[in-house]
C-alpha positions in Angstrom: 10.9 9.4 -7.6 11.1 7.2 -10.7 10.6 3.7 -11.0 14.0 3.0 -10.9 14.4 4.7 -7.7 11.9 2.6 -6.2 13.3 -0.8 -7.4 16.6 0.2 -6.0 15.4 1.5 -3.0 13.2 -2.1 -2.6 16.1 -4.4 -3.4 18.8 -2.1 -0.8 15.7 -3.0 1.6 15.7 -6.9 1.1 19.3 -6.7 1.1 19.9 -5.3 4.8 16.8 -7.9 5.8 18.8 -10.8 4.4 21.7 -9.1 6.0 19.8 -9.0 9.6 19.1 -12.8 9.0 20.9 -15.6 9.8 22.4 -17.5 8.1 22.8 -14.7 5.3 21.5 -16.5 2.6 18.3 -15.7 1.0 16.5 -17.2 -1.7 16.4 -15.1 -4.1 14.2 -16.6 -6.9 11.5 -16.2 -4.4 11.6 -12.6 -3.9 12.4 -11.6 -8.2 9.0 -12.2 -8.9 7.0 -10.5 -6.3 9.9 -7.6 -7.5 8.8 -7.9 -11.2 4.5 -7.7 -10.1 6.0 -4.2 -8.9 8.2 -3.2 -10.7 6.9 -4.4 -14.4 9.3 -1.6 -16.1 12.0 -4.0 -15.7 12.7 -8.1 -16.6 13.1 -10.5 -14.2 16.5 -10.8 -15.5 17.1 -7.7 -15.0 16.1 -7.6 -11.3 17.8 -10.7 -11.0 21.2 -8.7 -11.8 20.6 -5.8 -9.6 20.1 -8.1 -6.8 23.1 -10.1 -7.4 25.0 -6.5 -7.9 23.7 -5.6 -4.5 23.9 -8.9 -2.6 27.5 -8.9 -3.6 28.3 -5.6 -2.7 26.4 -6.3 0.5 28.4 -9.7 1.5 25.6 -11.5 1.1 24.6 -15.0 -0.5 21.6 -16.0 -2.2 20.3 -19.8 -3.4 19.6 -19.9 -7.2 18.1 -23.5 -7.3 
């Protein structure tokens, strides 16, 4: 499994947690850098896109401030 695999595997993970949680918003800022520690291959930014791509997808809403 590449590193890849794992990040998307990690972020589809927080996704269905901040799904299970209510209200379903999550704070996103918080979780990108404990992401990037693990997954150093990748930018924050970068993270921070796949999450959004996934949050969306999922329904879900995330603070940015």
């Amino acid at each position: 499994m590449t590193d890849d695999d794992r990040l998307n595997l990690e972020i589809n993970a927080q996704a269905k947690f901040a799904s299970d949680a209510l209200p379903k918003r999550t704070d996103v800022l918080k979780l990108v850098p404990a992401l990037a520690r693990e997954f150093p291959h990748r930018s924050s930014e970068q993270i921070m896109l796949k999450m959004k791509h996934v949050w969306k997808h999922s329904g879900l809403y995330w603070n940015a401030d």
